[in-house]
Steps between C-alpha positions, in 0.01 A plus 500: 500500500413770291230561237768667268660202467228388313491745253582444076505685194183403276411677159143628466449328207519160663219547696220311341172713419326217329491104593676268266297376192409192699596433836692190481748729258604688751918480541655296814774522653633177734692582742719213662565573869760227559692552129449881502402470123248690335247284188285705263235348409130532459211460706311225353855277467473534910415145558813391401634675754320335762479124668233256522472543853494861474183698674434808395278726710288811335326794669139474368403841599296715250534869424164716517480812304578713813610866322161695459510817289233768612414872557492713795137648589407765646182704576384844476322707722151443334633084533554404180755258429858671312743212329855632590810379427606148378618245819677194492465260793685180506330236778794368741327358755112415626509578882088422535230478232467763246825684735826484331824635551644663119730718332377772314603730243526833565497454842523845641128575379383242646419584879261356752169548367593492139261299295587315170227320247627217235326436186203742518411385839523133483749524790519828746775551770568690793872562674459432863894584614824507372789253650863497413685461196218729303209246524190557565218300698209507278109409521336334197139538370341252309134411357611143409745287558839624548737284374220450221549914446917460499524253236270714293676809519773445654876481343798238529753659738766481262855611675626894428769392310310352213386838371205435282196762496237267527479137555408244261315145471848325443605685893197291597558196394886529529550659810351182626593139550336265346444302865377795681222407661459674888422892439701760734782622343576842333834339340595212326718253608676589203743140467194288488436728163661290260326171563243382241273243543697269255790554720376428730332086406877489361643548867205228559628224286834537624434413844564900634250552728302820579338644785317816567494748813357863527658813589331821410735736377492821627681817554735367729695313193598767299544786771848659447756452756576840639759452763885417478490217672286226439483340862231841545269445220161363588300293238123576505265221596316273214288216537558164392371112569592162434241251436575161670540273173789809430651430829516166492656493134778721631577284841505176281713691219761622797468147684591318185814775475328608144518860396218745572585794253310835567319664183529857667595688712190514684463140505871492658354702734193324637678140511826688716239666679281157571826311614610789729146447675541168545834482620379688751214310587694210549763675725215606663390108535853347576521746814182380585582156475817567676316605800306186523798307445673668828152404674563139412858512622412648862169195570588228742808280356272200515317625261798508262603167605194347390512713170826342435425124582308560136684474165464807226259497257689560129494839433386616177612927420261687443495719175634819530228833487678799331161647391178485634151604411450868504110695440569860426788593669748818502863505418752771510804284489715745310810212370862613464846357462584313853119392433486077583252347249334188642269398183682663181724296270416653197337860419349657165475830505485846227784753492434773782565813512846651677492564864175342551421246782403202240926538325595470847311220591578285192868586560450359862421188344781498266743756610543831423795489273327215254225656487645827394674313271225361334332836474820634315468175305128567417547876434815418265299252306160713455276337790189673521442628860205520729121396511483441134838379457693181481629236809693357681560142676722465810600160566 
């Protein structure tokens, strides 16, 4: 399959640059898989949408200010210090303490050696190597505490496409949820924006339950798909865990035959990702079994015999384990059409951008030609794309 086919016309003014006036005002868009019909709607209206026995399942990861804005420095020959030009360096990924790897802007100044200070010296830098794709492995330098020193100076790592000069409290609070509670991301799992508290106790008293897992969102979710076909893009790793109250919501909800609905693509992700693992595991443990089992057949046949002379106890299955417990671990499952979901009958998600890796994994839930659809739908009717912009619910 190709990445083309994934492409759509959107106008540049429906790319949101601001977040709705509150976030349970945000537009939605149902999408019926089995009816092909398209709803509009909005968000707060979303539990009548839902069932009783519905779970949903959030991504509780929280966004650190990871874009740092700073000054080259140099010294002369009699060593004193010269502020150069201004930097931008935008934290990807912590390989060791105080080491990260980042992208920085401009790059080409920036060879080994070069040294950068942040706010008057609260936070100093060094580049230790370059890698590919223009990043840059980078050493940090810090009197205090260094997450301490990033959430004083440093800035929400809003995406390019909002262009805004400078951030602002509301990107703070906004760019956000309101559950986020483990730190490690340097995006938002932007469908999990439009919940509000409120919304939330209303899911509550109608019997919609909720569960929260972690995946820290990192580059690897919004880099662009650069080759034709998508069988040769690679998704880069990010980290995520399930707690075991999460997993054992999500085995009951799937034992019962309930609906677990994904609020993100990230959190799609991580439970796909969690039920891959343990399908294998217990591949892994049937073959095992199997072995022992062929044991049993080849021992002396009086053995059997006097198995046999005994009746069968009742035998009571045992519930099925689609996810398991999972402490920190890495995913690149990159999910396309031909894609088997083993947890997903539901999925809320934003509107993504054309030819990116997220359209073409919501469309492998729901088919390519719906979900283009609904995007014509949702452009035709004024939908407002992107981070900031309105959703969409895949049943």
């Amino acid at each position: 399959m190709r990445i083309s086919d994934f492409d759509f016309e959107l106008p540049e003014k429906l790319i949101a640059q601001e977040p709705a006036t509150r976030r349970d005002a945000s537009r939605l868009l149902v999408v019926n898989r089995a009816s092909r019909t398209f709803t509009d709607a909005v968000f707060n209206q979303l539990p009548d949408f839902l069932r009783p026995s519905d779970l949903l399942v959030l991504n509780n990861t929280r966004v650190f200010p990871a874009r740092l804005l700073g000054h080259r420095i140099r010294e002369n020959e009699g060593g004193e210090k010269l502020v150069g030009a201004k930097v931008e360096v935008f934290l990807v990924q912590e390989v060791e303490p105080l080491i990260w790897e980042t992208l920085v802007r401009p790059g080409k100044a920036l060879h080994e050696g070069a040294k950068i200070e942040f706010a008057n010296g609260q936070l100093s830098a060094e580049v230790l190597a370059w890698h590919a794709q223009g990043r840059r492995l980078i050493r940090f330098h810090c009197a205090g505490d260094f997450q301490a020193t990033l959430d004083d100076i440093g800035r929400t790592p809003l995406p390019p496409y909002i262009k805004r000069e400078a951030e602002t409290r509301l990107d703070q609070e906004r760019y956000q949820t309101v559950y986020a509670s483990e730190r490690g991301a340097i995006a938002a799992p932007t469908a999990g924006l439009h919940f509000t508290p409120q919304l939330l106790a209303h899911l509550t008293t109608q019997g919609i339950a909720t569960t929260e897992i972690t995946l820290h969102v990192g580059y690897g979710t919004f880099q662009p798909v650069k080759v034709e076909r998508l069988e040769e893009h690679r998704v880069e790793a990010e980290r995520f865990s399930i707690s075991e109250p999460a997993a054992h919501q999500i085995n009951q909800a799937l034992n019962a035959q309930r609906r677990v609905i994904a609020v993100g693509t990230t959190t799609t992700r991580a439970l796909e990702s969690a039920a891959r693992s343990q399908e294998s595991e217990a591949r892994s443990q049937e073959s095992e079994v199997r072995c022992l089992e062929s044991g049993v057949r080849n021992q002396e046949s009086e053995e059997t015999d006097l198995l046999n002379e005994f009746p069968s106890l009742p035998h009571s299955p045992m519930p099925r384990l689609a996810v398991s417990p999972v402490v920190l671990q890495s995913t690149d499952l990159f999910i396309y059409p031909g894609f088997e979901f083993r947890v997903l009958s539901g999925l809320i998600t934003n509107f993504h951008l054309p030819r990116s890796s997220l359209l073409v994994l919501v469309s492998a839930f729901a088919g390519r030609e719906l979900i283009l659809a609904a995007y014509r739908h949702a452009v035709k009717n004024g939908y407002r794309f992107y981070s900031y912009g309105d959703a969409m619910l895949i049943l």
